[in-house]
Backbone bond lengths (Angstrom), bond angles and torsions (degrees), N, CA, C in turn:
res aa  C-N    CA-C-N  psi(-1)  N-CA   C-N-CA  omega(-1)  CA-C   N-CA-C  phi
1 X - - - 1.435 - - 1.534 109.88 -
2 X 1.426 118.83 159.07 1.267 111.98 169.69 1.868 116.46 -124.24
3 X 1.018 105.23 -163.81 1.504 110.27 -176.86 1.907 95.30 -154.05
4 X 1.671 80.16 129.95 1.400 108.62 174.63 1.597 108.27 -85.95
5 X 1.246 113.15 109.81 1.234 128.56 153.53 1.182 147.65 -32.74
6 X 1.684 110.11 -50.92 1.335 117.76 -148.15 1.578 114.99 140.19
7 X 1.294 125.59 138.24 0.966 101.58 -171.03 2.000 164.41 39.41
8 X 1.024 120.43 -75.15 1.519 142.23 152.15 1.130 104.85 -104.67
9 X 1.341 134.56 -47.34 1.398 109.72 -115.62 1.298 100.61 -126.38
10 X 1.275 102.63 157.14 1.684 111.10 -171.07 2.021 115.85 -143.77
11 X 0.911 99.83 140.67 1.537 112.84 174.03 1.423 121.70 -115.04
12 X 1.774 106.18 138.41 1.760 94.49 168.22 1.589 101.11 -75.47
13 X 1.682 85.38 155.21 1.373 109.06 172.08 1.355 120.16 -62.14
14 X 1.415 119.16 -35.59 1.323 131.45 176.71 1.503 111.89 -59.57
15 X 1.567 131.54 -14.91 1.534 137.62 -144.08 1.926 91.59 -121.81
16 X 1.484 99.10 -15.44 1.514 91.64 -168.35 1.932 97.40 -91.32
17 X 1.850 91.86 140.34 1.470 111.33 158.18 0.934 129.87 -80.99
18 X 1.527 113.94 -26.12 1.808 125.47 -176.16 1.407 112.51 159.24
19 X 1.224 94.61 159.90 1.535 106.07 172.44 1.258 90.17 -129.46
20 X 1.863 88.19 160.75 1.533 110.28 178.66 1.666 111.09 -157.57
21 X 1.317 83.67 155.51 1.462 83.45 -179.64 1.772 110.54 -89.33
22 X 1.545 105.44 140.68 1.124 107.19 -179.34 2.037 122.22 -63.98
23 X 1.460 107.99 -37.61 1.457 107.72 -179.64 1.477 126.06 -68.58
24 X 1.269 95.83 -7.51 1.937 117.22 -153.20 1.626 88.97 -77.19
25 X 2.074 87.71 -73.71 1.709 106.94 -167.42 1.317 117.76 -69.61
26 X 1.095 108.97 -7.65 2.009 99.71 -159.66 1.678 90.97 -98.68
27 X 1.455 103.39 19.71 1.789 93.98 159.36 1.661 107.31 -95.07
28 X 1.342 102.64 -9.25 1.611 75.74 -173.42 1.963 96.65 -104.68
29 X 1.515 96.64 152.27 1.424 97.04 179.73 1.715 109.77 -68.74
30 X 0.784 136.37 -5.49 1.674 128.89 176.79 1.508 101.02 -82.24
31 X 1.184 130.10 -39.74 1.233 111.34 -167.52 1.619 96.84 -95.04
32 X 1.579 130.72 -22.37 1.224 114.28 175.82 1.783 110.23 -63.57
33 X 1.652 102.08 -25.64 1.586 107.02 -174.42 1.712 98.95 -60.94
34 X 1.733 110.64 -59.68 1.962 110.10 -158.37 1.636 85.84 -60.91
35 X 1.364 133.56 -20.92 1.448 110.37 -168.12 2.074 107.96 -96.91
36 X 1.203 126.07 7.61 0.987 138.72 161.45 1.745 113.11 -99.64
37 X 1.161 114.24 -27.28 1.479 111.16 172.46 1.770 104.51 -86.36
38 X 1.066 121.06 -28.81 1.563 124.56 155.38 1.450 137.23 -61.31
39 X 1.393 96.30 -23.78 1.736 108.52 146.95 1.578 129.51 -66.31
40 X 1.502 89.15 -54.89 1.878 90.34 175.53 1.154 120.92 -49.82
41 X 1.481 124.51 -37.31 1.667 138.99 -130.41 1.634 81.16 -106.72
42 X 1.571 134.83 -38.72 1.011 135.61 147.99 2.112 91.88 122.29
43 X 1.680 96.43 27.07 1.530 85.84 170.97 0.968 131.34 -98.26
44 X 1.341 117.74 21.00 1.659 122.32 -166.59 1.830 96.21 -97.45
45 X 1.222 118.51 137.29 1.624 128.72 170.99 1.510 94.77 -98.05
46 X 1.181 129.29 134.10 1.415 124.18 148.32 2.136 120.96 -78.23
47 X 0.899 120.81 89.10 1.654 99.47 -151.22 1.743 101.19 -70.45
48 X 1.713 125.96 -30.44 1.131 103.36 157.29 1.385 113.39 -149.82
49 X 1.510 116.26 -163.67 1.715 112.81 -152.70 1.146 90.28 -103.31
50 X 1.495 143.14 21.95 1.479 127.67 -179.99 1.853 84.09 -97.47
51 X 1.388 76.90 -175.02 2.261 107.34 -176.84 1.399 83.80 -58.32
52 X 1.735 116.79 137.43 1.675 151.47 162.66 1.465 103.20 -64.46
53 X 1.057 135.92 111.99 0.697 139.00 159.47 1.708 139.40 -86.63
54 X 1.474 112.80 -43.15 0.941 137.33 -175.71 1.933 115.95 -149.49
55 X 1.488 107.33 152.23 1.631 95.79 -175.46 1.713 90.67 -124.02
56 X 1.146 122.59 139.15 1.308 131.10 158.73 1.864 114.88 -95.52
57 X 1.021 135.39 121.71 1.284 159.46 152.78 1.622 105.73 -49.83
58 X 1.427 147.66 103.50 1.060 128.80 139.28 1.749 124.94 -135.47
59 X 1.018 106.98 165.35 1.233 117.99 -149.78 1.968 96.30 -115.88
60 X 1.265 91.56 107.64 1.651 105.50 -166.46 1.379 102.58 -140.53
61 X 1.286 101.43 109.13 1.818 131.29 -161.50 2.045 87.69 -86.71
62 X 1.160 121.94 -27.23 1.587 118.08 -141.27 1.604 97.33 -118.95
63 X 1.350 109.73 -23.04 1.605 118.26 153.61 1.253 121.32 -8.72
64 X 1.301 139.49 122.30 1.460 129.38 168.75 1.638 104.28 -67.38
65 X 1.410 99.56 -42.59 1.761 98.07 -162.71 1.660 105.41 -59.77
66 X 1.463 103.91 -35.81 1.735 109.05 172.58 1.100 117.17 -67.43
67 X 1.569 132.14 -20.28 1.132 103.77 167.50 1.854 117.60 -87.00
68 X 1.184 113.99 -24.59 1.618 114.51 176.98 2.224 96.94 -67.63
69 X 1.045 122.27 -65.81 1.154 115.63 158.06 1.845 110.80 -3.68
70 X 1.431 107.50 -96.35 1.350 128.32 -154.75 2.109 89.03 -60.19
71 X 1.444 138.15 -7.91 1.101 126.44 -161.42 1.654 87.48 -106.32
72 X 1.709 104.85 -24.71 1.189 108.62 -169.79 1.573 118.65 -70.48
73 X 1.155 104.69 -40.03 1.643 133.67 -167.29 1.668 107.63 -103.20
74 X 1.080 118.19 -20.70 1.634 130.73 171.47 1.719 97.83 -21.82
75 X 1.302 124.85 -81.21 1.560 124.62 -164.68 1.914 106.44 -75.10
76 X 1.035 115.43 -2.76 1.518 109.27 174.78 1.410 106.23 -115.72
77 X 1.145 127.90 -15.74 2.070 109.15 -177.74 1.932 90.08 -150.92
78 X 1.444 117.11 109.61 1.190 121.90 -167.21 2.173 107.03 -98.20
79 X 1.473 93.04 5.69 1.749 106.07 -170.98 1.458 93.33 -80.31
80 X 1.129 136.83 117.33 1.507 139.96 -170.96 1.950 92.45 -76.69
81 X 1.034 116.66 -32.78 1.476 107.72 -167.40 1.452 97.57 -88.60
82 X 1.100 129.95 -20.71 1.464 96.52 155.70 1.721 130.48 -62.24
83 X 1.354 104.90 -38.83 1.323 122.11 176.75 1.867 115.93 -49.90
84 X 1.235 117.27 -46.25 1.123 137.67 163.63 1.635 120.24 -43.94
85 X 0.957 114.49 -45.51 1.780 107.86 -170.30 1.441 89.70 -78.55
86 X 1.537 105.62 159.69 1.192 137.78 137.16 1.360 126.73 -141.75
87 X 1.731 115.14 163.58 1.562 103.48 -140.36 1.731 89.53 -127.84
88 X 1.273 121.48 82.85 1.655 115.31 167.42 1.576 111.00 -64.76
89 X 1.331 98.45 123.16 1.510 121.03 159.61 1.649 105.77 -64.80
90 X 1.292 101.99 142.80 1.438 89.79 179.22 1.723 111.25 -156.52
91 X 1.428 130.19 128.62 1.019 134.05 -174.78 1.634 121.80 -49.62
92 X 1.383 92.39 -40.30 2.009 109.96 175.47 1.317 109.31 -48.12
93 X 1.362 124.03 167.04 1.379 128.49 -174.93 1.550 104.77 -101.50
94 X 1.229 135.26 142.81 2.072 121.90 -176.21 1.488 95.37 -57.14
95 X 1.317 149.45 -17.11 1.127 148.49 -154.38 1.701 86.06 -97.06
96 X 1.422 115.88 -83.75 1.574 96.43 -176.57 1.625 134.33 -59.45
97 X 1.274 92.54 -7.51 2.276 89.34 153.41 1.262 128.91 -94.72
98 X 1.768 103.47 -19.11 1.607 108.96 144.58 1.420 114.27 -24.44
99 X 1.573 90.86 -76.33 1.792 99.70 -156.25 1.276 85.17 -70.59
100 X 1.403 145.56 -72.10 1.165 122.01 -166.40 1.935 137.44 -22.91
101 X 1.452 109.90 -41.83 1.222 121.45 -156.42 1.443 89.54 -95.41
102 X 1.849 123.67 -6.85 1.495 92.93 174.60 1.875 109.97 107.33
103 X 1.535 85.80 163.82 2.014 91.92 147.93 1.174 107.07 -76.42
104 X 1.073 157.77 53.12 1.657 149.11 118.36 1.142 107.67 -32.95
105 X 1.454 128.84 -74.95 1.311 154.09 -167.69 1.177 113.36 -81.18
């Protein structure tokens, strides 16, 4: 199954690490840090231009962008699970992709 995001775009449920809410976590500096090192590395999607609400984490092996990524980054970061996540920004609240995604979660 998948889960609608936002806009276009959609993810399997099986590929997601988590959701989160954006106001909660981005107090603590570790997660403002993995979500600033997810900018550089160029894995963050914005899915749309309204207020962020929430970031979903997923881990998508079959990704085109992961594979130019992982060819990109190959000789500087050899941890495949870093290579793997990407971080959609997302207008929805973690509460309505909760309910969206189900008992998955």
């Amino acid at each position: 199954m998948y889960l609608h995001l936002g806009q276009n775009v959609v993810v399997a449920k099986t590929d997601i690490i988590g959701i989160f809410d954006l106001d909660n976590t981005t107090s603590s500096h570790i997660t403002r840090k993995y979500l600033s090192c997810a900018e550089k590395d160029g894995r963050i999607v914005n899915v749309s231009t309204e207020i962020p609400n929430s970031f979903v984490v997923v881990c998508c092996k079959e990704n085109p962008k992961y594979r130019e990524l992982k060819k990109y980054r190959e000789e500087i970061i050899n941890d495949e699970s870093v290579n793997r996540s990407i971080v959609y920004i997302s207008p929805l609240s973690s509460q309505t992709l909760l309910k969206r995604a189900g008992s998955v979660f």
